[in-house]
N, CA, C and O of each residue as an XYZ file, in Angstrom:
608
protein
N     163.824    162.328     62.904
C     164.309    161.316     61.974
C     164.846    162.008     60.720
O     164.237    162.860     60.072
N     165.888    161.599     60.500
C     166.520    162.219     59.373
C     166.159    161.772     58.022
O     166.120    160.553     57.855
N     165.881    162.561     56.998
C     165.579    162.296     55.437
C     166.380    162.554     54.220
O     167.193    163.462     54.047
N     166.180    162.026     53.759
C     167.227    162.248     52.417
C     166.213    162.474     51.202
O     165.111    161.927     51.164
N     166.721    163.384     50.157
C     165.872    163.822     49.135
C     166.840    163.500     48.085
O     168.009    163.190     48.318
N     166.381    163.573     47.067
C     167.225    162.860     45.894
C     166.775    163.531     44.433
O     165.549    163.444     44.367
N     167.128    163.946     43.655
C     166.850    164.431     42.024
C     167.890    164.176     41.153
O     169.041    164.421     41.513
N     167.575    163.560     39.671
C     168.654    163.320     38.799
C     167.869    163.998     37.602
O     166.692    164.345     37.508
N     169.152    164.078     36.541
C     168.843    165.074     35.136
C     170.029    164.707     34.291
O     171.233    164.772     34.541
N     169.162    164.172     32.876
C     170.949    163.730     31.879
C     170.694    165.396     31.481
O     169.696    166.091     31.291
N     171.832    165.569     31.471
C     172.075    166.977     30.151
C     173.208    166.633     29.352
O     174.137    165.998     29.851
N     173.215    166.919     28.402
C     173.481    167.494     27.059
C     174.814    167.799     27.248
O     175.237    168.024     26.113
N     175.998    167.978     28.287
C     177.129    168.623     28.594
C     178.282    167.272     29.120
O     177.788    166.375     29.804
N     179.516    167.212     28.830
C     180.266    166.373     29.570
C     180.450    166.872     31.081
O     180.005    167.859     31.665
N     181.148    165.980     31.428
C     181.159    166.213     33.268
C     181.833    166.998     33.239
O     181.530    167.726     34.184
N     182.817    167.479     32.623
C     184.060    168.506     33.195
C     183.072    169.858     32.974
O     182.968    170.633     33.924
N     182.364    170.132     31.747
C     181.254    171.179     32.173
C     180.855    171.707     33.398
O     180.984    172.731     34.069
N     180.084    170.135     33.443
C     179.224    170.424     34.392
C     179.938    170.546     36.214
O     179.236    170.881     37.168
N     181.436    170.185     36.325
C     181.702    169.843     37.525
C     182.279    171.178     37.421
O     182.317    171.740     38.515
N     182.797    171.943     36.332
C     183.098    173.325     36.560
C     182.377    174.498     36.911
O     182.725    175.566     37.414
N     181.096    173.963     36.456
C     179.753    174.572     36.716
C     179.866    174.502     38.631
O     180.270    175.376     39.398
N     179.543    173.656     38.816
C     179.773    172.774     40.204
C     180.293    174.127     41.373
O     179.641    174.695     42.249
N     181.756    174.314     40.916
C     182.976    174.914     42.030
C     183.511    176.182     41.012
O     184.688    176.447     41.260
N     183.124    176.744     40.290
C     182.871    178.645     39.545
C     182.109    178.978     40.762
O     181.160    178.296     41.149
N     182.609    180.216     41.462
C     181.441    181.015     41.935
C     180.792    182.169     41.239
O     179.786    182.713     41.694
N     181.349    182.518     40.188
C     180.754    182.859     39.106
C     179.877    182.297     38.421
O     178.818    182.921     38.354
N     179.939    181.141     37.770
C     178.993    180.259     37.123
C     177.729    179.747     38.038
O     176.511    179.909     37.952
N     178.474    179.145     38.831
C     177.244    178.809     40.542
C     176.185    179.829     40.526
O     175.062    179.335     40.421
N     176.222    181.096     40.600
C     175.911    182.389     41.244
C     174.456    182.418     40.410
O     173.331    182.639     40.858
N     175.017    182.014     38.577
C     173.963    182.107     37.302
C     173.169    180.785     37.727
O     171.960    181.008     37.670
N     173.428    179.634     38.086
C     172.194    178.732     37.839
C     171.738    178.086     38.892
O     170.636    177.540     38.847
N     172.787    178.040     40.386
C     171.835    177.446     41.004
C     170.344    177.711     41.594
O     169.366    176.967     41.672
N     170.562    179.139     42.002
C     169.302    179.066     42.574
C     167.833    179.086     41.526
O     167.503    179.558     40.438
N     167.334    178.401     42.436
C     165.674    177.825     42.133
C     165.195    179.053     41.127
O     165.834    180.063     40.830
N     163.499    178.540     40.575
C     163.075    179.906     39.822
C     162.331    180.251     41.016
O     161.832    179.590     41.927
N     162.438    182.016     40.618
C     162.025    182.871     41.721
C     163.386    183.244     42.849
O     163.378    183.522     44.048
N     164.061    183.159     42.246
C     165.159    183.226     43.246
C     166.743    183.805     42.363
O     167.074    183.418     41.242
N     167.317    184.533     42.998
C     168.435    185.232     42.647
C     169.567    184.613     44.100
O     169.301    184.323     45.267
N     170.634    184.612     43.448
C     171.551    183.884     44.379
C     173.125    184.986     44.350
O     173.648    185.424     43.325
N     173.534    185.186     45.570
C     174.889    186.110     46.094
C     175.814    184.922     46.811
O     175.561    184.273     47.826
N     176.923    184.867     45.970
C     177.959    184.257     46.880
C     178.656    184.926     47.815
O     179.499    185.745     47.448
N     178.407    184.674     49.259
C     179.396    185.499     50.027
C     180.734    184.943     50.357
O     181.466    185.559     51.132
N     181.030    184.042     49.926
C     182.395    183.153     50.772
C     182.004    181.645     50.050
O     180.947    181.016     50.033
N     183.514    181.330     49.392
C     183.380    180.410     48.559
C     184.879    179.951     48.286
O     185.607    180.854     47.874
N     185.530    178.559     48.463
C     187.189    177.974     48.367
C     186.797    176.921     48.529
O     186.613    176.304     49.579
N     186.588    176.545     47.159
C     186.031    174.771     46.795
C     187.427    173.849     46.890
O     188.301    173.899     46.025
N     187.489    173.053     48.007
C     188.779    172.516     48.231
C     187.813    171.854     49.503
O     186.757    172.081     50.093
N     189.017    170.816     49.487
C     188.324    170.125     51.227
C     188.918    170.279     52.484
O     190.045    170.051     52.924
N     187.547    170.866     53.100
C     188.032    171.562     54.711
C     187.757    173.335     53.746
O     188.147    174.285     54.425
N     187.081    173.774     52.158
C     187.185    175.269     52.536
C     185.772    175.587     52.521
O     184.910    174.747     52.263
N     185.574    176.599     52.753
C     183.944    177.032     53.072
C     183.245    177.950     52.193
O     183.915    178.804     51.612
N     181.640    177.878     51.964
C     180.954    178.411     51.492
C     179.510    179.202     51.977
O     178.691    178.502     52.572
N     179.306    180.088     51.830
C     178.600    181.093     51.911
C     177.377    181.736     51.295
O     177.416    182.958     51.153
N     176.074    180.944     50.831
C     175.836    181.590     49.617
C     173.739    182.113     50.214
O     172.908    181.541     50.920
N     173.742    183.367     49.458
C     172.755    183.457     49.872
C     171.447    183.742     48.514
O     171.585    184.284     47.418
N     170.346    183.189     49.090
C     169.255    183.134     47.672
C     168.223    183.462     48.254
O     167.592    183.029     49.218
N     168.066    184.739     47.163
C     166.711    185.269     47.848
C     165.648    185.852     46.544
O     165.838    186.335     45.428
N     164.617    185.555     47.264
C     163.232    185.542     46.861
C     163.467    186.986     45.997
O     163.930    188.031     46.454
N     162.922    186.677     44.350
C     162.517    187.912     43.363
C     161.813    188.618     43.710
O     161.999    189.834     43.745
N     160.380    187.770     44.208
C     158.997    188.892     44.397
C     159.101    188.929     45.944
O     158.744    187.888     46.496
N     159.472    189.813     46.645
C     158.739    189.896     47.997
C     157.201    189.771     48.500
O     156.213    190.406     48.134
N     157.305    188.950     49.264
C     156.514    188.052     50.425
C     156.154    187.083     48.956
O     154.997    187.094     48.535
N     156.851    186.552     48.489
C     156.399    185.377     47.343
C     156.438    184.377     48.173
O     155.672    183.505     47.763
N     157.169    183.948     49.539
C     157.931    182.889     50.148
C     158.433    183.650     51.360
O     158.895    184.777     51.539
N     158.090    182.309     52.333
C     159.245    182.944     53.739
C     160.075    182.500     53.637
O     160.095    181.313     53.313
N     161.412    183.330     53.894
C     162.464    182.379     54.051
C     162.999    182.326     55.089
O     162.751    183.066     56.041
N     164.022    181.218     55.054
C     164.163    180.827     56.233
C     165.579    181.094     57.239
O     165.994    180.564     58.270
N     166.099    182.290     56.282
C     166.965    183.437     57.473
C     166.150    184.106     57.600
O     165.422    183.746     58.525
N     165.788    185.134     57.036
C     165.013    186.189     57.183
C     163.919    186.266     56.335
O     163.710    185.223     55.716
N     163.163    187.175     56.121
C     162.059    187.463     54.979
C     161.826    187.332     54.004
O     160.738    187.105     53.474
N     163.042    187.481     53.492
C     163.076    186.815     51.664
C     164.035    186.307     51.562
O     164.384    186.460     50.392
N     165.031    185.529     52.300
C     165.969    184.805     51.764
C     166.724    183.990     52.890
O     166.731    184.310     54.079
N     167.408    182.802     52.301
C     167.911    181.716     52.915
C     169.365    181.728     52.617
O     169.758    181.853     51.457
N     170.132    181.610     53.563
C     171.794    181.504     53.493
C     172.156    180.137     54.091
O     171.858    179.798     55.236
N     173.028    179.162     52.941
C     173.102    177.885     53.639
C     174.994    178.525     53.393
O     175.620    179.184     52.562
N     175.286    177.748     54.822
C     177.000    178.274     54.679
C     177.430    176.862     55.240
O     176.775    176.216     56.058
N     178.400    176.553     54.786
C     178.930    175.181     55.308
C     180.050    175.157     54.824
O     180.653    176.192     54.541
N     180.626    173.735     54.603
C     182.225    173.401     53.693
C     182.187    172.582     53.003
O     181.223    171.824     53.121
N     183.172    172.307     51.958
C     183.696    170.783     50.941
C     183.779    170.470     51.696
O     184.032    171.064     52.744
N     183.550    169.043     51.452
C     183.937    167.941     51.791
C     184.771    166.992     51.094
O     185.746    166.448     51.612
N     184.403    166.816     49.999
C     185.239    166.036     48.778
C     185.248    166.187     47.317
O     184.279    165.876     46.625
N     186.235    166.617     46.898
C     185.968    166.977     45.695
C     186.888    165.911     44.399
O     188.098    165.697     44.330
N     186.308    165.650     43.933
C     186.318    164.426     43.201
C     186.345    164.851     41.359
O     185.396    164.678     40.593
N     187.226    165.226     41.122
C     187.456    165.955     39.395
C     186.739    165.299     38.635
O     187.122    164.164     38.354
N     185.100    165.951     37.893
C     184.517    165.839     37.046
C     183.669    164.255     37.483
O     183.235    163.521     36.596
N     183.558    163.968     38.739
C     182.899    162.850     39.248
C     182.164    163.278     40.276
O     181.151    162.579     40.317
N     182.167    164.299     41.363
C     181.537    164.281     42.556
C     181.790    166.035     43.602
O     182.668    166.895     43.530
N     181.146    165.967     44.054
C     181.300    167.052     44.814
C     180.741    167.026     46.353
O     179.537    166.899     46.132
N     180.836    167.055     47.329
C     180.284    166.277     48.135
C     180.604    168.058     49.222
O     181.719    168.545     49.407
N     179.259    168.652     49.742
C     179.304    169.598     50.544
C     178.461    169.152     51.833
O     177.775    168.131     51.796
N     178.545    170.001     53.032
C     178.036    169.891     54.041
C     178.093    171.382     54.644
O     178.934    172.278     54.720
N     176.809    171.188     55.018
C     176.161    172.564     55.064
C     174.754    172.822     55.914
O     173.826    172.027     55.764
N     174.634    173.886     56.755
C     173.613    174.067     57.033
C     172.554    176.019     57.115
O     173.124    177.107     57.199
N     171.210    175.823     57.058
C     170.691    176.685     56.593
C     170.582    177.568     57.964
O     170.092    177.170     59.020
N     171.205    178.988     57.685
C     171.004    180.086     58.992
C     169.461    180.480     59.262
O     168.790    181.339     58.691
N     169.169    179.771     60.098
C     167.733    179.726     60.499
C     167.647    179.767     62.048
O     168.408    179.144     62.790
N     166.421    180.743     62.535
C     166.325    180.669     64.258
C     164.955    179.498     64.349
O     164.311    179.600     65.393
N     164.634    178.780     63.693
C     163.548    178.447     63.247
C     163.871    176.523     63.553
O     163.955    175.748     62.601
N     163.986    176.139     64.767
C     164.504    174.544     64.624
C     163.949    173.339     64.143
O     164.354    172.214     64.435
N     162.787    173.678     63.221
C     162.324    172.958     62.238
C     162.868    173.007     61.367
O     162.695    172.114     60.537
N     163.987    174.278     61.051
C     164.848    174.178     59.698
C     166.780    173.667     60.243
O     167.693    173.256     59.527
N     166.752    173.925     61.675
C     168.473    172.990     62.085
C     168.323    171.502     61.639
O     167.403    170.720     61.401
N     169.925    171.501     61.645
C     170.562    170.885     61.434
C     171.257    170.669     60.209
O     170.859    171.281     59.218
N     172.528    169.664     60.088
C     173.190    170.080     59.089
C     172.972    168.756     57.704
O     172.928    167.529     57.782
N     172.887    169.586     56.660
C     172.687    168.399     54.994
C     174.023    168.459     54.467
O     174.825    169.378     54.302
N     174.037    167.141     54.236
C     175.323    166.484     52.951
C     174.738    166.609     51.688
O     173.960    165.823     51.147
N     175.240    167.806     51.210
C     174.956    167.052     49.666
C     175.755    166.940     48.701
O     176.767    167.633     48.610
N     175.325    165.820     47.619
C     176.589    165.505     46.783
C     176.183    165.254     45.530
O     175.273    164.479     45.236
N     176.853    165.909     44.754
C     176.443    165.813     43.137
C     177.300    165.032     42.650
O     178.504    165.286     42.679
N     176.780    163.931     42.114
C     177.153    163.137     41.365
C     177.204    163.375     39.639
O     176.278    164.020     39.147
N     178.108    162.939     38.891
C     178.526    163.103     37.714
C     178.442    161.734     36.897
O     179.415    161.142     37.364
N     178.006    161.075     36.182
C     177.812    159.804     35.510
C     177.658    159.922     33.593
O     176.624    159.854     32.930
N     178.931    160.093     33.163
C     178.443    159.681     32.095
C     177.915    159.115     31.172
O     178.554    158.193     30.666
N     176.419    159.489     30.554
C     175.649    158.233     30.066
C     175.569    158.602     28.367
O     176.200    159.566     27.933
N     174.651    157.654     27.380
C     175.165    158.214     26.436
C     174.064    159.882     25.987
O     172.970    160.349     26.305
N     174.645    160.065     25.543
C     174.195    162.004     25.421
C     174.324    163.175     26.175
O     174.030    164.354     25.976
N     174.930    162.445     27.250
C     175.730    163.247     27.738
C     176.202    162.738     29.531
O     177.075    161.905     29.774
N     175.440    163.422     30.516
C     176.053    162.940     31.665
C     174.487    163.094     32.557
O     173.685    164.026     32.486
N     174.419    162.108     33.209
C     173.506    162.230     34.481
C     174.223    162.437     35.796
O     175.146    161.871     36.381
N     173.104    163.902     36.128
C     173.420    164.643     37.482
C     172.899    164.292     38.483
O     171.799    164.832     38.600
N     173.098    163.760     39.139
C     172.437    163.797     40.207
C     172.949    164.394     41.455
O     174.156    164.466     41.687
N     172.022    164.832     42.272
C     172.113    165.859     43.513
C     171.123    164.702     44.968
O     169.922    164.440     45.026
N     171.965    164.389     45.669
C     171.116    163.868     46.984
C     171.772    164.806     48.167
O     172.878    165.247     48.480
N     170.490    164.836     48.603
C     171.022    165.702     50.297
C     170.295    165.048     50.926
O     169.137    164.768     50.617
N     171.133    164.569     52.322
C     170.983    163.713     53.680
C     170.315    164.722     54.309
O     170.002    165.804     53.811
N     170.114    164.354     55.375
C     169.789    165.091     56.474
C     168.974    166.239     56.483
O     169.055    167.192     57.258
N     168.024    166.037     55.374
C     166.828    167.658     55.772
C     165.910    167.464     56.741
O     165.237    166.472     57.021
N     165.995    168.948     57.397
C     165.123    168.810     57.749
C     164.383    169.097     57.945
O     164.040    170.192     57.498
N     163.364    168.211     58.931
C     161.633    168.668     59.273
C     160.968    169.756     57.979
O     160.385    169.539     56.917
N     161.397    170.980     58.697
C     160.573    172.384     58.200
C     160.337    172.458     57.115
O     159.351    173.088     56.735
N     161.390    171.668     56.040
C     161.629    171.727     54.576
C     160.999    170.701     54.261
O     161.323    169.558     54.583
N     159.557    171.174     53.271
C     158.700    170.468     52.697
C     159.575    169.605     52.005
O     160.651    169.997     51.551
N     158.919    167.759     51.844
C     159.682    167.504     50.827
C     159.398    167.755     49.414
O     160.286    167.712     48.562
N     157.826    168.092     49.076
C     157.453    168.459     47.757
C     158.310    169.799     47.341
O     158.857    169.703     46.243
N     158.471    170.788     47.906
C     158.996    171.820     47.689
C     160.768    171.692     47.437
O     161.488    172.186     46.569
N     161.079    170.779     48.639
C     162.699    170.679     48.194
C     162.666    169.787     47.185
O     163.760    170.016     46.668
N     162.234    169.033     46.620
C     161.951    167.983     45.335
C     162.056    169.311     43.938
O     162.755    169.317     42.925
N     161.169    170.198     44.388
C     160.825    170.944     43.079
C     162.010    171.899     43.104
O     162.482    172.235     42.018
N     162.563    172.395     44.282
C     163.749    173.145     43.963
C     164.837    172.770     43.703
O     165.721    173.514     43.277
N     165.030    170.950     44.015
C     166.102    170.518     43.654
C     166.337    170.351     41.671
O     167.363    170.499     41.006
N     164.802    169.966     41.192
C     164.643    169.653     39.623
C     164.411    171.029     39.174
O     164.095    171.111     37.987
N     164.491    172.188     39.859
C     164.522    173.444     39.424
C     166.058    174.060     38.710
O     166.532    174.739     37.800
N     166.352    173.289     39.829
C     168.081    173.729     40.154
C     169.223    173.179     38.965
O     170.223    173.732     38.506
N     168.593    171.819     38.685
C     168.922    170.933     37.559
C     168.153    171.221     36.272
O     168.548    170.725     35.217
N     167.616    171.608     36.293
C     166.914    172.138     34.892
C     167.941    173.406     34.097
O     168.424    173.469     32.966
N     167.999    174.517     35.527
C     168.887    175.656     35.862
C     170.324    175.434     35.067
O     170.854    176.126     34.198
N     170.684    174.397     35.599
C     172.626    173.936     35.096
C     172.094    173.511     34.040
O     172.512    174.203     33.111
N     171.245    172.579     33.612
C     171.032    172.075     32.130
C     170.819    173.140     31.108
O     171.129    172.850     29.953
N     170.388    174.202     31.325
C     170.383    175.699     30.725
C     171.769    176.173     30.749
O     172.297    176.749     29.798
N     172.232    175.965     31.650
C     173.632    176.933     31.539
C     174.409    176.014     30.824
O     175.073    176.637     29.995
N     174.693    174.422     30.758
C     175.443    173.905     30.426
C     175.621    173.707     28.808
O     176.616    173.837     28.095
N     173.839    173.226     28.410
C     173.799    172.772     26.958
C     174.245    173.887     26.268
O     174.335    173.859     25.041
């Protein structure tokens, strides 16, 4: 059965910030990944139909298994829709031999300007099984905390 996880965050930044934040693989590289985690873009053409590549791996070894290999997780997928300073919509799945972690997640960041600045929100469809939801909850408000640092 498929699940959907969900996290929102106002920050302090207008959307064009934050949606540049979004599709930089430079900027991306600094905040998405979680704490405890360092992130490598391998392949990245934010457009719809181009693909991405990115891999995040664990600071402290054996802190975490991950779920390519030992310390780190590579989710590679494509845009889907990209929506200027409103939306970003990817699909993607995590390189895992592990089929508690197949199959493929939509996720889409939403952009909403409210007053003080803009609420983010991030939902991804389709996780699954293997991926705790307490844990993807905390890496998703990790992740958003992350851009709210880079942005304000």
């Amino acid at each position: 059965m498929s699940r959907t996880d969900a996290a929102f965050r106002v920050i302090a930044a207008p959307a064009d910030r934050l949606y540049a934040a979004l599709i930089d693989p430079d900027a991306l590289v600094q905040w998405l990944p979680p704490e405890g985690m360092s992130g490598r873009i391998e392949a990245f053409d934010p457009r719809p139909g181009g693909i991405y590549r990115i891999r995040l791996t664990y600071d402290a070894p054996g802190a975490a298994e991950g779920k390519t290999d030992d310390d780190s997780d590579v989710s590679a997928g494509e845009f889907v829709e990209l929506v200027q300073n409103v939306r970003v919509v990817q699909r993607g799945t995590f390189e895992s031999e592990d089929p508690s972690m197949a199959g493929t997640m939509t996720f889409t960041w939403r952009f909403d300007p409210v007053d003080g600045g803009t609420r983010v929100t991030v939902t991804a469809e389709g996780v699954p099984p293997g991926i705790r939801r307490k844990d993807h909850l905390d890496g998703l408000r990790s992740t958003l905390a992350n851009l709210a640092a880079f942005a304000e």
